[in-house]
ROSE-4610 file (N, C-alpha, C; in Angstrom, 1 decimal, always signed):
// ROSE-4610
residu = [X/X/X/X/X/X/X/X/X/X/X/X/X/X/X/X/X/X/X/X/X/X/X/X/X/X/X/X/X/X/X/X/X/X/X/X/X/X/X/X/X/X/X/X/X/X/X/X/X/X/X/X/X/X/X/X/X/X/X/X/X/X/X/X/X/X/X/X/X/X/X/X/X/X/X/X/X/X/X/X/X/X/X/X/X/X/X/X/X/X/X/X/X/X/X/X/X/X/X/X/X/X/X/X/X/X/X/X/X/X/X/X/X/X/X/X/X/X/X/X/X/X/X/X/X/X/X/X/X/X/X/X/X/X/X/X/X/X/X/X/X/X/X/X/X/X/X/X/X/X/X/X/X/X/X/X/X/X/X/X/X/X/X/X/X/X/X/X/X/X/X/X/X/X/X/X/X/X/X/X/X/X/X/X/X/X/X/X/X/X/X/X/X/X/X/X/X/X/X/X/X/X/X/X]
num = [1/1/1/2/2/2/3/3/3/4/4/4/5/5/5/6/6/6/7/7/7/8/8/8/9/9/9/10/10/10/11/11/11/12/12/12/13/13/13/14/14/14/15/15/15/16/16/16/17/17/17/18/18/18/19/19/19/20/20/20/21/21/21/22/22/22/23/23/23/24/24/24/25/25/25/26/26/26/27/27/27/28/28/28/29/29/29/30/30/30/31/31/31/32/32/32/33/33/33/34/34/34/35/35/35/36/36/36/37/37/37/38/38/38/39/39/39/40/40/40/41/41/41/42/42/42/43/43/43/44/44/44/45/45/45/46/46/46/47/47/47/48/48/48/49/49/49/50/50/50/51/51/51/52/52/52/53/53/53/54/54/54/55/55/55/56/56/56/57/57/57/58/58/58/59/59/59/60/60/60/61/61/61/62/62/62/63/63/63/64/64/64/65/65/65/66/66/66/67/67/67/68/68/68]
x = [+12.2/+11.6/+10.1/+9.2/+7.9/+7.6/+6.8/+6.4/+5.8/+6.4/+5.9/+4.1/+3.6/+1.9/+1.8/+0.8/+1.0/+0.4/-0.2/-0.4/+0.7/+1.6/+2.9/+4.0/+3.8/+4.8/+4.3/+3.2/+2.8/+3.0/+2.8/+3.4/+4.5/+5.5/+7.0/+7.3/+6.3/+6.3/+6.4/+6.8/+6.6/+5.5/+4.9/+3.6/+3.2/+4.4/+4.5/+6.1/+5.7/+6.6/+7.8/+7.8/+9.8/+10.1/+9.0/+9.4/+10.0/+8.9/+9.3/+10.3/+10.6/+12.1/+13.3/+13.3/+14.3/+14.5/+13.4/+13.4/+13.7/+13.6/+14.0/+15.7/+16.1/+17.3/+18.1/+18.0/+18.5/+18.6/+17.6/+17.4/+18.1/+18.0/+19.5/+20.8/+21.2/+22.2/+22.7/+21.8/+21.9/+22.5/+21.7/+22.0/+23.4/+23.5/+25.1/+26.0/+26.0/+27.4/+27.2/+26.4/+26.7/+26.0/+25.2/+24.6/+23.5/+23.1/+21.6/+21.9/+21.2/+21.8/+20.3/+20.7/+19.6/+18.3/+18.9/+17.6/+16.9/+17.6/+16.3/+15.3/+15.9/+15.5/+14.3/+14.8/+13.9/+12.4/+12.8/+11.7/+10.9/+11.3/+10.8/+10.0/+10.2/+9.5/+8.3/+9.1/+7.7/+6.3/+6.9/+5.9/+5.0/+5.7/+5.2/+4.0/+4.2/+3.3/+2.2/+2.5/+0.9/+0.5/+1.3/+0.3/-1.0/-0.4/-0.8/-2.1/-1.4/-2.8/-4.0/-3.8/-4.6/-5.4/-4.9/-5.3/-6.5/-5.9/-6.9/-8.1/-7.3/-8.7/-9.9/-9.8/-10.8/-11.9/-12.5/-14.2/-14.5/-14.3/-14.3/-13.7/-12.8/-12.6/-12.8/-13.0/-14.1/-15.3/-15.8/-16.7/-16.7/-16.1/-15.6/-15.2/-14.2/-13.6/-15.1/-16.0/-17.2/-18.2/-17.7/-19.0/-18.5/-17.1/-16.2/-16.3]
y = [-35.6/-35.1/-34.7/-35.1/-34.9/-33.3/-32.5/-30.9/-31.0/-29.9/-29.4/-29.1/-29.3/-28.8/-27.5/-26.4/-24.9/-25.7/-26.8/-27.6/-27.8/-28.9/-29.1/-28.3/-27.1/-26.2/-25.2/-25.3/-24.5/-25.7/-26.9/-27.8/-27.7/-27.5/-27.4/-26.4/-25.2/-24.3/-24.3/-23.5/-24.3/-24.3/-24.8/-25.0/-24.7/-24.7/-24.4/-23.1/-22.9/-21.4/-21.7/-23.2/-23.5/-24.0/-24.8/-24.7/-23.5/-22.3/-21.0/-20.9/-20.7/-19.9/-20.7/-22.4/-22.9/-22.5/-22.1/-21.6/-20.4/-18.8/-18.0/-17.9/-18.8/-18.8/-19.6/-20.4/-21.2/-20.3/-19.3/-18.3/-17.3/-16.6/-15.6/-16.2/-17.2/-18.3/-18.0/-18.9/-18.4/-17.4/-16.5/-14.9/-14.4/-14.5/-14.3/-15.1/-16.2/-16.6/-16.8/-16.2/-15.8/-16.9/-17.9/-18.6/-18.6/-17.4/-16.7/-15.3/-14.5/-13.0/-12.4/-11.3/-11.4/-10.0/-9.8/-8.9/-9.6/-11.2/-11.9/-12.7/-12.7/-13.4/-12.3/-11.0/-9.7/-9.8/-9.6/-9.9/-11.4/-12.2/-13.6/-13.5/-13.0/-12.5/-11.8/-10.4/-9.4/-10.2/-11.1/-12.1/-12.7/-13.1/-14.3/-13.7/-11.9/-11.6/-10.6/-11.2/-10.3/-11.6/-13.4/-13.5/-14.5/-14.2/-14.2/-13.4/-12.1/-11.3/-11.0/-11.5/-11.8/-13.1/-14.3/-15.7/-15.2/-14.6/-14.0/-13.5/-12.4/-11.5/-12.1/-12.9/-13.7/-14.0/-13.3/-14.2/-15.6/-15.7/-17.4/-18.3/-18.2/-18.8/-18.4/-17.3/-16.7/-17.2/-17.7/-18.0/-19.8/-20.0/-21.7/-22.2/-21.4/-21.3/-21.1/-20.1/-19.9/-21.4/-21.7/-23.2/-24.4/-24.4/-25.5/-25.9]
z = [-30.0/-28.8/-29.1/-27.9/-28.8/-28.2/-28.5/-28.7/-27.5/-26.7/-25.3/-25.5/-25.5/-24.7/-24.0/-23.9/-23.6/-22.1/-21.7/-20.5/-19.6/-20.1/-20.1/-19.7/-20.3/-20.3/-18.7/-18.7/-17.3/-16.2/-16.7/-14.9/-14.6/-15.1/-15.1/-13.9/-14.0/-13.2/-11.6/-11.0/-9.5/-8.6/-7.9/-7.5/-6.3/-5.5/-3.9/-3.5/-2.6/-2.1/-2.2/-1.4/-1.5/-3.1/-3.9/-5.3/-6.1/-5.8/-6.4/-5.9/-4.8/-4.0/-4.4/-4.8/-5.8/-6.8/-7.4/-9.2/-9.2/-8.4/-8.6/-8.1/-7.2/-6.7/-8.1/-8.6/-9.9/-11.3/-11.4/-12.2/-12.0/-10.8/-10.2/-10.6/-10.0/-9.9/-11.5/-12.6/-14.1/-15.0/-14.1/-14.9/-14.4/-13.0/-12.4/-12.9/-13.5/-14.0/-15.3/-16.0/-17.5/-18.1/-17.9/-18.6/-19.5/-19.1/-20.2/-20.0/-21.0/-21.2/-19.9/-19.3/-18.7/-19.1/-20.2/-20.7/-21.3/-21.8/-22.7/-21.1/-20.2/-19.5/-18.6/-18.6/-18.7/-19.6/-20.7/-21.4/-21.2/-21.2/-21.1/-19.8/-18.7/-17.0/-17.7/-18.5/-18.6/-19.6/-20.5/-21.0/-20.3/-19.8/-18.9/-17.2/-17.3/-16.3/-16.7/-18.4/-19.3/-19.3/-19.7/-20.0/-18.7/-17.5/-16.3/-16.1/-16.4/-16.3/-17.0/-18.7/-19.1/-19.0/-18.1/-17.8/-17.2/-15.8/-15.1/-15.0/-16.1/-16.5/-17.2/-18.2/-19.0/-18.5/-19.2/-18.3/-18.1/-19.3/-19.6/-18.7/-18.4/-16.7/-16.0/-15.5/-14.2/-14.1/-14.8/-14.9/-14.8/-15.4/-15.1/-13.9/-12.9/-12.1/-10.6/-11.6/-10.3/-10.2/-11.5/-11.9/-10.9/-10.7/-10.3/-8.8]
């Protein structure tokens, strides 16, 4: 299998309201019948909304994003 891309790995994500609202319902769904432990799935969220916030924050695309 060839190596996910940090690109790649963010399209996967959902992109529209009813996308998210499938992927948070599938993820609930998950955790309630035992298929992932849900503190790792805890930490894997709290990961995943530093590293959001620091996407954000970065000048360097603030500034790319103003060029665009």
């Amino acid at each position: 299998m060839e190596e996910m891309t940090v690109t790649g790995l963010v399209a996967l994500f959902p992109s529209t309201k009813e996308e998210r609202d499938v992927f948070v319902e599938k993820l609930i769904d998950s955790v309630l019948a035992g298929c992932v432990n849900p503190l790792t799935v805890e930490n894997q969220l709290a990961q995943i909304e530093m590293v959001v916030r620091r996407y954000r924050s970065d000048e360097r695309v603030n500034e790319y994003i103003k060029r665009i």
